[in-house]
PDB file of N, CA, C and O in Angstrom:
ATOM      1  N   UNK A   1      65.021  74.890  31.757  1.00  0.00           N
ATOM      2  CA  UNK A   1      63.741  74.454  32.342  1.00  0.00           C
ATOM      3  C   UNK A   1      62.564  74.918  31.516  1.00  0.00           C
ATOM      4  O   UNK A   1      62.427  75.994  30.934  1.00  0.00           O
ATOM      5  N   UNK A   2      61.920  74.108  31.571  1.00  0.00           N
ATOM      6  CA  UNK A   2      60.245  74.756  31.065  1.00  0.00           C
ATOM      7  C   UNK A   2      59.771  75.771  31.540  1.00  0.00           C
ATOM      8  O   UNK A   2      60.375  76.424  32.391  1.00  0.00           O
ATOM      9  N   UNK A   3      58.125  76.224  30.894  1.00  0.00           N
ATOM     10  CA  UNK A   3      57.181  77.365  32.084  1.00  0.00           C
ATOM     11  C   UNK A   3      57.525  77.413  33.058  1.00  0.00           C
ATOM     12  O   UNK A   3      57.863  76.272  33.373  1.00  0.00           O
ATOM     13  N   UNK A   4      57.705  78.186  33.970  1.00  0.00           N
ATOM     14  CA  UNK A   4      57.500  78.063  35.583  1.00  0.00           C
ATOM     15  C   UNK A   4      56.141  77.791  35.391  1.00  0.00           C
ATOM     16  O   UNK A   4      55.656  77.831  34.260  1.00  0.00           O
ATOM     17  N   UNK A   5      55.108  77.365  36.940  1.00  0.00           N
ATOM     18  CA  UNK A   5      54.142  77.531  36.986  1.00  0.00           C
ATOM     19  C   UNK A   5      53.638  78.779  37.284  1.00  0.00           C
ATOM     20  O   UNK A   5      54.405  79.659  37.676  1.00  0.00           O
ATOM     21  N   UNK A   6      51.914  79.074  37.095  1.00  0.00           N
ATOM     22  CA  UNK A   6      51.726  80.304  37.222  1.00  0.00           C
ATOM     23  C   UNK A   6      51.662  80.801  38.404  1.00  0.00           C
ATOM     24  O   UNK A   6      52.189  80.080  39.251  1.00  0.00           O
ATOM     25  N   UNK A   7      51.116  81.972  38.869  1.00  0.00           N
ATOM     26  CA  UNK A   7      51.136  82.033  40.070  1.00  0.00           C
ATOM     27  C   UNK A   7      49.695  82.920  40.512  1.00  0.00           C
ATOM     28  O   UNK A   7      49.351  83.890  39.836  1.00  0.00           O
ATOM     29  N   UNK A   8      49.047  82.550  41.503  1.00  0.00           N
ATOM     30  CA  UNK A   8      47.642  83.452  41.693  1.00  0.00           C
ATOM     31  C   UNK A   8      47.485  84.479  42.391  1.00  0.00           C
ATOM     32  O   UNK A   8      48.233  84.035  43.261  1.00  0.00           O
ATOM     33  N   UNK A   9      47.177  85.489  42.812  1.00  0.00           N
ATOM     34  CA  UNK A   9      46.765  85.968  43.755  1.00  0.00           C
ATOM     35  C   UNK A   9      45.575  85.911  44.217  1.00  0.00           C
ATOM     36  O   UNK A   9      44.557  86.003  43.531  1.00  0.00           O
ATOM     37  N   UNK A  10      45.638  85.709  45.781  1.00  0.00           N
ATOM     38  CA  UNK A  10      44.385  85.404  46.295  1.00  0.00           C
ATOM     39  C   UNK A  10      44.286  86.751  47.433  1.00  0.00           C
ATOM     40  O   UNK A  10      44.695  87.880  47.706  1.00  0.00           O
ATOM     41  N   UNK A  11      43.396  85.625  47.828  1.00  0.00           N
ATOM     42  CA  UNK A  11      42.890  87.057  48.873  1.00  0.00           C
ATOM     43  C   UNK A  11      42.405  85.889  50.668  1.00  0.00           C
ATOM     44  O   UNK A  11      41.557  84.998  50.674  1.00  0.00           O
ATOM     45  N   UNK A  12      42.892  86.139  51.375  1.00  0.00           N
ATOM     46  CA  UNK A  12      42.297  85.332  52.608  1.00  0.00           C
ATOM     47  C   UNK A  12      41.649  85.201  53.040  1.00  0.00           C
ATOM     48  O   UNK A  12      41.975  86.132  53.777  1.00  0.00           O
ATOM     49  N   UNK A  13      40.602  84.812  53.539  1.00  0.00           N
ATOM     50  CA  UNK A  13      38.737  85.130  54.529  1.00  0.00           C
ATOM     51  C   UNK A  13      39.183  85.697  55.615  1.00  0.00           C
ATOM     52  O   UNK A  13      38.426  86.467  56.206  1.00  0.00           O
ATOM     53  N   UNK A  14      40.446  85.462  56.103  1.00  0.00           N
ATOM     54  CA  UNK A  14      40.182  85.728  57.460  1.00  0.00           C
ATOM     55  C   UNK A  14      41.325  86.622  58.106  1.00  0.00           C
ATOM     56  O   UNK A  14      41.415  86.744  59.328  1.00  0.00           O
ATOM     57  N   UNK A  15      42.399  87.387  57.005  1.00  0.00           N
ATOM     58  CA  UNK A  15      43.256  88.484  57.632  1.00  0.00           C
ATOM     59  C   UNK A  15      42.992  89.318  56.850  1.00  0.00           C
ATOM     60  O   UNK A  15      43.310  90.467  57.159  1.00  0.00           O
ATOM     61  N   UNK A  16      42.318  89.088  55.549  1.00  0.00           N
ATOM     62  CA  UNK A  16      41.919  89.814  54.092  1.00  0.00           C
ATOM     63  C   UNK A  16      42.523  90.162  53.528  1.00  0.00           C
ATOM     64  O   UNK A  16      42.066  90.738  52.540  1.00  0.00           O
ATOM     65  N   UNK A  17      44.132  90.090  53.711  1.00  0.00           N
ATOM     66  CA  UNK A  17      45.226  90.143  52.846  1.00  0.00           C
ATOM     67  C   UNK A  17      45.359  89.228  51.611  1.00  0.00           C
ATOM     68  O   UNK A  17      45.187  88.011  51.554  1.00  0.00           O
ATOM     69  N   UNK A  18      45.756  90.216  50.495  1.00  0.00           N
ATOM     70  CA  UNK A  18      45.426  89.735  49.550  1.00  0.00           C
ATOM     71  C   UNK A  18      47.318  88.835  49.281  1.00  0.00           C
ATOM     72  O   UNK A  18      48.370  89.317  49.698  1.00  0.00           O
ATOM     73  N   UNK A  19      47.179  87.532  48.510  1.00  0.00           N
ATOM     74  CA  UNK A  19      48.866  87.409  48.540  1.00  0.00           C
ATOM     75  C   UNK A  19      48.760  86.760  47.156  1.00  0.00           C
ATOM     76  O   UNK A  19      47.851  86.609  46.339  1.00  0.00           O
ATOM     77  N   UNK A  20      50.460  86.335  47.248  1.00  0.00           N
ATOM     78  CA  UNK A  20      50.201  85.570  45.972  1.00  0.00           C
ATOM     79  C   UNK A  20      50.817  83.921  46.793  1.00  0.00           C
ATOM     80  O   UNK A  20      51.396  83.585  47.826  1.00  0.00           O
ATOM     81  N   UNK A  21      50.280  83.322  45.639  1.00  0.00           N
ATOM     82  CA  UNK A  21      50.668  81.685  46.033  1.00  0.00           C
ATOM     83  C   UNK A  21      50.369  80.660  44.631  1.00  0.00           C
ATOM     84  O   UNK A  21      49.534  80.474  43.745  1.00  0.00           O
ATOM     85  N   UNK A  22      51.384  80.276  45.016  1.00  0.00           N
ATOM     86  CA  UNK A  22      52.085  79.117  43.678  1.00  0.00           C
ATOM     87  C   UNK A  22      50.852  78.044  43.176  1.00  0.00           C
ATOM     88  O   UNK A  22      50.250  77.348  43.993  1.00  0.00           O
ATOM     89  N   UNK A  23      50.571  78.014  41.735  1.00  0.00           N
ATOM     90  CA  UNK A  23      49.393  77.696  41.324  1.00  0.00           C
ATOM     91  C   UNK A  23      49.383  75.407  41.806  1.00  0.00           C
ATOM     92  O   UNK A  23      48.558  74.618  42.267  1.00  0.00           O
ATOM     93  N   UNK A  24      50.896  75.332  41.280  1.00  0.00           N
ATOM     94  CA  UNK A  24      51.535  73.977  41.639  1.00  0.00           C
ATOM     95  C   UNK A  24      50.873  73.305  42.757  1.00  0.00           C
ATOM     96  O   UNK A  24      50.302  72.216  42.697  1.00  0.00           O
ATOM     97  N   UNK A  25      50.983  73.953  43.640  1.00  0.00           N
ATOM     98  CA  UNK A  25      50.643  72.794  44.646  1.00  0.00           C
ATOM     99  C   UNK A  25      49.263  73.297  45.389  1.00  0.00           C
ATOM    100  O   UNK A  25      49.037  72.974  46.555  1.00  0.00           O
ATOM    101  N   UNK A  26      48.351  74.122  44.617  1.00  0.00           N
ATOM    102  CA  UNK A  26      46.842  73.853  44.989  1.00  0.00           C
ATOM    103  C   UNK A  26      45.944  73.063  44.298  1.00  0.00           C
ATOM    104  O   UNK A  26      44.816  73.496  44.061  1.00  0.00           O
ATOM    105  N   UNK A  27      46.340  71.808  43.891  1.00  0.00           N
ATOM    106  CA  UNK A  27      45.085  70.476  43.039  1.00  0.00           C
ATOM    107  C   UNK A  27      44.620  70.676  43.952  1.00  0.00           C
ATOM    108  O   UNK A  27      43.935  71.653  43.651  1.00  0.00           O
ATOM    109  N   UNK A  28      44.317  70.351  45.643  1.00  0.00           N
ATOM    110  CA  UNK A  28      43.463  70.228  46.339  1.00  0.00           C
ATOM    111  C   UNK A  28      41.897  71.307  46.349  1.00  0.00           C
ATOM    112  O   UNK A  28      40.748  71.071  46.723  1.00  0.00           O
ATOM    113  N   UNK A  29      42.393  72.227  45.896  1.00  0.00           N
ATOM    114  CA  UNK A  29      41.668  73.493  46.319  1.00  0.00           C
ATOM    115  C   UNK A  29      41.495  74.413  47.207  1.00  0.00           C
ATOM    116  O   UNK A  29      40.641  75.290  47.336  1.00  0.00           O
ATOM    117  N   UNK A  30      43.175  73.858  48.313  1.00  0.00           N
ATOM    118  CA  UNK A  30      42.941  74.330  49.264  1.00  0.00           C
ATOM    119  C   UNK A  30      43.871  74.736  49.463  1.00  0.00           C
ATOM    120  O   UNK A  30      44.724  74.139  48.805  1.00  0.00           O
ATOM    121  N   UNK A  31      44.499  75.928  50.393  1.00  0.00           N
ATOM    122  CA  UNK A  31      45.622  77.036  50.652  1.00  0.00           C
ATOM    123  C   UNK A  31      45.748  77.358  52.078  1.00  0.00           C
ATOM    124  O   UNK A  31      44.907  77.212  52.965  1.00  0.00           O
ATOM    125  N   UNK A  32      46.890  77.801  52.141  1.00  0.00           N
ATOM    126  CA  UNK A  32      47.482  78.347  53.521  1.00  0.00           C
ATOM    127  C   UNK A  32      47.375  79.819  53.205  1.00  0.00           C
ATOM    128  O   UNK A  32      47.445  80.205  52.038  1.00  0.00           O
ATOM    129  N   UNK A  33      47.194  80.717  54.298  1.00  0.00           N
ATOM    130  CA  UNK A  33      47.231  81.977  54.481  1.00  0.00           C
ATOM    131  C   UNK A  33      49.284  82.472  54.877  1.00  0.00           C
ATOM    132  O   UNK A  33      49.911  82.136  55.882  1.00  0.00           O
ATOM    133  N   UNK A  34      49.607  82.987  54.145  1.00  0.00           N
ATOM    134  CA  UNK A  34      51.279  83.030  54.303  1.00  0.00           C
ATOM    135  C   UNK A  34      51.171  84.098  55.716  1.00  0.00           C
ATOM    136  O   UNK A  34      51.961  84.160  56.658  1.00  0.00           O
ATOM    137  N   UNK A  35      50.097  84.773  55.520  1.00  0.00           N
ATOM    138  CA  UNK A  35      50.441  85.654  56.889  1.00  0.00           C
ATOM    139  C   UNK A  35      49.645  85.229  58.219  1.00  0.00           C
ATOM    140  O   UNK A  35      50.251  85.341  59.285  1.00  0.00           O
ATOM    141  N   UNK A  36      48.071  84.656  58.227  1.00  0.00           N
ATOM    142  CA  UNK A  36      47.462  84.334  59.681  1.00  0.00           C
ATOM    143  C   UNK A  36      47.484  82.467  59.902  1.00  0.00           C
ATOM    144  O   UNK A  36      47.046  81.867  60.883  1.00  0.00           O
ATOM    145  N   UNK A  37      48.321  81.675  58.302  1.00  0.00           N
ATOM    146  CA  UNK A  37      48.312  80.611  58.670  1.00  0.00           C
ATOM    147  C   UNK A  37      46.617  80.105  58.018  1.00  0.00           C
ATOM    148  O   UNK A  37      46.372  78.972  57.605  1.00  0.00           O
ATOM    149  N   UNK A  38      45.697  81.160  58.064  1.00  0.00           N
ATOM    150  CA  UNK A  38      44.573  79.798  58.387  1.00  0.00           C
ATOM    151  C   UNK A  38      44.197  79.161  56.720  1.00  0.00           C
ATOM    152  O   UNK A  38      44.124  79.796  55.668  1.00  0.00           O
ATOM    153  N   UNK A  39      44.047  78.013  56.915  1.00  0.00           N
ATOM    154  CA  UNK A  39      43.652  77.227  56.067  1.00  0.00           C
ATOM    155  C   UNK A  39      42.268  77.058  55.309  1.00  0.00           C
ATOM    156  O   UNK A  39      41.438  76.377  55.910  1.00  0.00           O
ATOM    157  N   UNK A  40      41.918  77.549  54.145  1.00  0.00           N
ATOM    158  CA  UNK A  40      40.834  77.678  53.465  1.00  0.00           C
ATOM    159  C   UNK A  40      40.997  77.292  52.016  1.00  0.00           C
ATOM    160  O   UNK A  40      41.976  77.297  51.270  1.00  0.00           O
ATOM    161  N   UNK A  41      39.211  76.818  51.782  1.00  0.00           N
ATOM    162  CA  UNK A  41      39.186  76.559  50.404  1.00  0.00           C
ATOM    163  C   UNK A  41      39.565  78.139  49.518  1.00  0.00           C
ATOM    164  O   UNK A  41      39.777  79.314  49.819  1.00  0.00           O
ATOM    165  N   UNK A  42      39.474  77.141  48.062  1.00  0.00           N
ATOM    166  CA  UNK A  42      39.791  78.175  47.245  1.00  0.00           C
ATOM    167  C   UNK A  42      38.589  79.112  46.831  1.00  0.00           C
ATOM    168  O   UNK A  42      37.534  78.480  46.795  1.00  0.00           O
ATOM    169  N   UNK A  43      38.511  79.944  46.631  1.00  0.00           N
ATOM    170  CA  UNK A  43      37.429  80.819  46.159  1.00  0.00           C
ATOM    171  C   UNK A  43      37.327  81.858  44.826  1.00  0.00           C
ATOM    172  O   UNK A  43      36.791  81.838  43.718  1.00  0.00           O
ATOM    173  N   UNK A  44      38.127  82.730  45.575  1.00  0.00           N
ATOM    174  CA  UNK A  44      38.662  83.409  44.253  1.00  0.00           C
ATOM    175  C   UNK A  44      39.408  83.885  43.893  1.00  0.00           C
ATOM    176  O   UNK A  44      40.222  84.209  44.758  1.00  0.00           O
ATOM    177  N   UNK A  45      39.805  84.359  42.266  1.00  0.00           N
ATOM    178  CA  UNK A  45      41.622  84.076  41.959  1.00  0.00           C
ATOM    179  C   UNK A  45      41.501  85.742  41.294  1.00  0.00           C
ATOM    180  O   UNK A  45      40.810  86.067  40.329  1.00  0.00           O
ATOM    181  N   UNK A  46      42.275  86.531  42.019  1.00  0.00           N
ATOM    182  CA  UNK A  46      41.982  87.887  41.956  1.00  0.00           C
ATOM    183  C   UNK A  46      43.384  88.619  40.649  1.00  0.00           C
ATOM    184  O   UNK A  46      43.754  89.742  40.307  1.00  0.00           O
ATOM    185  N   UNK A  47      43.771  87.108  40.285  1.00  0.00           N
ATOM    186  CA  UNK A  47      44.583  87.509  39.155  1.00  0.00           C
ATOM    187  C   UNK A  47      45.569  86.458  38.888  1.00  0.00           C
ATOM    188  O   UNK A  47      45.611  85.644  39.810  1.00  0.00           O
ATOM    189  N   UNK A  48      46.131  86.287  38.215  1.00  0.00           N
ATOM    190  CA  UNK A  48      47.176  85.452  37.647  1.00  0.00           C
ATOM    191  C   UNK A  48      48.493  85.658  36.734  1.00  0.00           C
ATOM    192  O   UNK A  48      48.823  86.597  36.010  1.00  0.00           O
ATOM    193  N   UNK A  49      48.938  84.792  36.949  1.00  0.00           N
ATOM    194  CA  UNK A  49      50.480  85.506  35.837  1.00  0.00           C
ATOM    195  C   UNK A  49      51.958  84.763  36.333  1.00  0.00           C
ATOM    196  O   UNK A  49      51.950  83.571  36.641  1.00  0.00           O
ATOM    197  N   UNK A  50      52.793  85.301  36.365  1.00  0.00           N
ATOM    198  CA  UNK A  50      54.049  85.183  36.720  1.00  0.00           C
ATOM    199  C   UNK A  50      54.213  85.840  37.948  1.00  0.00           C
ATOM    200  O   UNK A  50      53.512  86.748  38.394  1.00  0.00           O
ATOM    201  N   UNK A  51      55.775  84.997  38.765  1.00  0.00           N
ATOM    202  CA  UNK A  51      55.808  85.760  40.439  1.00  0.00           C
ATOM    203  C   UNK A  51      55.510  87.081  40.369  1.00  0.00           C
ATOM    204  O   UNK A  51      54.642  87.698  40.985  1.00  0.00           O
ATOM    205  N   UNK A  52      56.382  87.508  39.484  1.00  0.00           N
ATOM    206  CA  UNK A  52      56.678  88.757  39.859  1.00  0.00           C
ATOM    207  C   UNK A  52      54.943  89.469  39.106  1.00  0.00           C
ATOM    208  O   UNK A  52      54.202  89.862  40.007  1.00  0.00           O
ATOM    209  N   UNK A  53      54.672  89.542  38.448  1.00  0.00           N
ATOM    210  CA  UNK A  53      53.655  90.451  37.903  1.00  0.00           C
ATOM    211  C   UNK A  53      52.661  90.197  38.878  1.00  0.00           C
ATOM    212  O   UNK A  53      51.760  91.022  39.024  1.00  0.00           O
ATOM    213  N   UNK A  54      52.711  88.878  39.760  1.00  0.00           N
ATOM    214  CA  UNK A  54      51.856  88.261  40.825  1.00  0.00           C
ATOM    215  C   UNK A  54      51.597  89.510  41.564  1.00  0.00           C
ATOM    216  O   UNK A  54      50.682  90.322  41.704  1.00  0.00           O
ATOM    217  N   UNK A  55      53.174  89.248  42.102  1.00  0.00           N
ATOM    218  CA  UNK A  55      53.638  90.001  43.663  1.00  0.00           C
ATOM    219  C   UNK A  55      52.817  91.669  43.239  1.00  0.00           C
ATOM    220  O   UNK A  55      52.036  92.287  43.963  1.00  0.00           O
ATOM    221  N   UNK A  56      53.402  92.142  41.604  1.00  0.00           N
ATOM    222  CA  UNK A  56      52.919  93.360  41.881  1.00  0.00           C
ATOM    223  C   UNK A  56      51.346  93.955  42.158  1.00  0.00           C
ATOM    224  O   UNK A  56      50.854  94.755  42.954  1.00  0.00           O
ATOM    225  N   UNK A  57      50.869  93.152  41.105  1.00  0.00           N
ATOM    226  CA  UNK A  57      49.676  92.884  41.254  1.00  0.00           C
ATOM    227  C   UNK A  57      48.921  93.201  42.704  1.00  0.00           C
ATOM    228  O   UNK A  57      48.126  94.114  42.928  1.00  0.00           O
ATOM    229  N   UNK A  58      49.463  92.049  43.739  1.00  0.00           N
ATOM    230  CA  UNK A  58      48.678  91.892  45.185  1.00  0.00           C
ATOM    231  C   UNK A  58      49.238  93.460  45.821  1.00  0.00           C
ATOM    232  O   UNK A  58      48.376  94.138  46.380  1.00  0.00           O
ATOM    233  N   UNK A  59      50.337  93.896  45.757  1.00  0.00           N
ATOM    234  CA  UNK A  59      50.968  95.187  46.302  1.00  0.00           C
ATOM    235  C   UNK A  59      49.418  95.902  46.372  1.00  0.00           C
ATOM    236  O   UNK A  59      48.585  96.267  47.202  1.00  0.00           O
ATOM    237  N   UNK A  60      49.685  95.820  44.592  1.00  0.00           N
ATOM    238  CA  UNK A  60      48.243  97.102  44.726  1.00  0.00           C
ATOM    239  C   UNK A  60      46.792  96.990  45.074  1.00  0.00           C
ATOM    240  O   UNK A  60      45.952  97.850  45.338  1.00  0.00           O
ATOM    241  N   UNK A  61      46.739  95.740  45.002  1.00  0.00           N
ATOM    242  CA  UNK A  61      45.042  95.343  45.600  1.00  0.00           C
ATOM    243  C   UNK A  61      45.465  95.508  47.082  1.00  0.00           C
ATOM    244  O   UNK A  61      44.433  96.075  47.441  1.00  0.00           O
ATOM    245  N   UNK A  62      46.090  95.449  48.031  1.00  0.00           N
ATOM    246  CA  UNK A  62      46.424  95.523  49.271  1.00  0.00           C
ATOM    247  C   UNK A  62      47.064  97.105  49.618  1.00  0.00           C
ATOM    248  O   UNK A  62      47.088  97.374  50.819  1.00  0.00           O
ATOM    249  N   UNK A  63      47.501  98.002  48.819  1.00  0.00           N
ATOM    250  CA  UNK A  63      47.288  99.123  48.749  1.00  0.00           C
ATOM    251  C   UNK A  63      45.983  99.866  48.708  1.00  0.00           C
ATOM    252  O   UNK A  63      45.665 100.755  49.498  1.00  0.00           O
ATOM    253  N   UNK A  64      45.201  99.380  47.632  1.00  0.00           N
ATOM    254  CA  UNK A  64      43.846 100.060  47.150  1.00  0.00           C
ATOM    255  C   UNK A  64      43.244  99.450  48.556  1.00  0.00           C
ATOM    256  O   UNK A  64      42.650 100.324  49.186  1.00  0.00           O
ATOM    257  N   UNK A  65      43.250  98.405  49.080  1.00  0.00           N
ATOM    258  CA  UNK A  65      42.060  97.403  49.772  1.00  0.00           C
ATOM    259  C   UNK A  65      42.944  98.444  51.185  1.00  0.00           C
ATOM    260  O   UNK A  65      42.337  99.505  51.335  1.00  0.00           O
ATOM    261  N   UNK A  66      43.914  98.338  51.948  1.00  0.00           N
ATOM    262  CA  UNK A  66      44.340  99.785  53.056  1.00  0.00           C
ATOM    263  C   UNK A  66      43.933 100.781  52.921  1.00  0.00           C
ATOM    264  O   UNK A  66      43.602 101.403  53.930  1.00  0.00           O
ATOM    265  N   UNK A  67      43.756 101.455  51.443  1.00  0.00           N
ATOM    266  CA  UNK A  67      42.803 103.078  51.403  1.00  0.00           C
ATOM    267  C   UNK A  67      41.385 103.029  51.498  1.00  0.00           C
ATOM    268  O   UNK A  67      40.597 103.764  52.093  1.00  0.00           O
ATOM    269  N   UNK A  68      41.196 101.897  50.709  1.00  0.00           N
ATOM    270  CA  UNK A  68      39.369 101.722  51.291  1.00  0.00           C
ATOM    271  C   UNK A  68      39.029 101.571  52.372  1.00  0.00           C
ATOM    272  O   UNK A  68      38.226 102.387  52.824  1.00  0.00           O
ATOM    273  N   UNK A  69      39.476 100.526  53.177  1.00  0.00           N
ATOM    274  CA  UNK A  69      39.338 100.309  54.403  1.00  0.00           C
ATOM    275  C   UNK A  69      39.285 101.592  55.738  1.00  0.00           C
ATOM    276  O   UNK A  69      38.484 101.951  56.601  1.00  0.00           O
ATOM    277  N   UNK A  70      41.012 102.070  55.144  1.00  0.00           N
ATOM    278  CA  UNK A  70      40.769 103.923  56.118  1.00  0.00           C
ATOM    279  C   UNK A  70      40.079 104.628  55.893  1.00  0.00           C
ATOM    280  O   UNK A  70      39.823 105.591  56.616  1.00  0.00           O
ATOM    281  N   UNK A  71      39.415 104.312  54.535  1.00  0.00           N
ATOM    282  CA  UNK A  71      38.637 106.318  54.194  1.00  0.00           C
ATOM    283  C   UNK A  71      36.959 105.661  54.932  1.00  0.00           C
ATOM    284  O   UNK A  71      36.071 106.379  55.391  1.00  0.00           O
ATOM    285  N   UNK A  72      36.942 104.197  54.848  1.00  0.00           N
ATOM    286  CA  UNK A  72      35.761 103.760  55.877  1.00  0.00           C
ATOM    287  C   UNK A  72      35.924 104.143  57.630  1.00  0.00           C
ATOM    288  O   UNK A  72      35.061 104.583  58.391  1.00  0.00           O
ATOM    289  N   UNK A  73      37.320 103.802  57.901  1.00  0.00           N
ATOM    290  CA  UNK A  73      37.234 103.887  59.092  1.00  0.00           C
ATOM    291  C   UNK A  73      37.296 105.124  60.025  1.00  0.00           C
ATOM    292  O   UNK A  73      36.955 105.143  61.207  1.00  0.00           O
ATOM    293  N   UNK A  74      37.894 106.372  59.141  1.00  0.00           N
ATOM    294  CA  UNK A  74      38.078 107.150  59.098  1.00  0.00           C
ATOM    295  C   UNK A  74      37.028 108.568  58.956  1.00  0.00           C
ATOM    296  O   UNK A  74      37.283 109.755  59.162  1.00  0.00           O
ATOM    297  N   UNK A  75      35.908 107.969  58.567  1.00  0.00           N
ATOM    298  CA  UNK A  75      34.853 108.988  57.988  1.00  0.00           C
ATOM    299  C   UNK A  75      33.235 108.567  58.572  1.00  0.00           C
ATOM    300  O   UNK A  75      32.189 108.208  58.031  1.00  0.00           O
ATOM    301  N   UNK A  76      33.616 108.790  59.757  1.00  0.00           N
ATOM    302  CA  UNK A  76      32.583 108.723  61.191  1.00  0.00           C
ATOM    303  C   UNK A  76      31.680 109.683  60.957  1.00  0.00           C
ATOM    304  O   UNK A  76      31.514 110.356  61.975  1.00  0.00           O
ATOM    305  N   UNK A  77      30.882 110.110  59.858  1.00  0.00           N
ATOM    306  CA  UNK A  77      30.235 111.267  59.851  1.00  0.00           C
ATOM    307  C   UNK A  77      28.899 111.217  60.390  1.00  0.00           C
ATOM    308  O   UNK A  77      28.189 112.221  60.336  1.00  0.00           O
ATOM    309  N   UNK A  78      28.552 110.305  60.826  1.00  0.00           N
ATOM    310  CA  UNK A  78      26.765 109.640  61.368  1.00  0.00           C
ATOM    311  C   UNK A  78      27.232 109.551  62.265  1.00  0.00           C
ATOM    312  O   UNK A  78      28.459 109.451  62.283  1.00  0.00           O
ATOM    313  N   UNK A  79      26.369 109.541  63.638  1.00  0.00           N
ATOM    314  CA  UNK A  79      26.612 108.937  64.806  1.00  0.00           C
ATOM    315  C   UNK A  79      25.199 108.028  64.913  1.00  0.00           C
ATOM    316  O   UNK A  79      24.138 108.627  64.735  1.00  0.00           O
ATOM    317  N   UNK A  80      25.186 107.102  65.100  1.00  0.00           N
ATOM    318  CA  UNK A  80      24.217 105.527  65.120  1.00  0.00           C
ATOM    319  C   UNK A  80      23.126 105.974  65.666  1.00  0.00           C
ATOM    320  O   UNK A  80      22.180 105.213  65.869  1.00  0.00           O
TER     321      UNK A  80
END
């Protein structure tokens, strides 16, 4: 077989999980969320490559993007 196609990682609007998804069948510009389902344009492509360098890729933006998120939620030091 030829190239595979590439593969992107994105990121969702609306569970903020970052994933990867097959470059092939977005001509439209438009994507499914693999985890909340919801359907959105494309925006931005937070990396590219092959599955696998994909997959690792999103691991760690969804690692880094879970520690940011806790050391926010986590660090109540003001009260409003």
């Amino acid at each position: 077989g030829g190239m595979a196609p590439p593969f992107w990682a994105l990121r969702c609007c609306r569970c903020r999980l970052f994933q990867v998804q097959q470059v092939g069948a977005k001509r439209s510009g438009k994507w499914s969320c693999s985890v909340c389902g919801q359907r959105q344009a494309l925006q931005k492509i937070y990396g590219q490559g092959s599955g696998p360098d994909c997959r690792h890729h999103v691991q760690k933006l969804n690692l880094l993007q879970g520690e940011a998120e806790e050391a926010i939620g986590w660090t109540p030091r003001y009260s409003v």
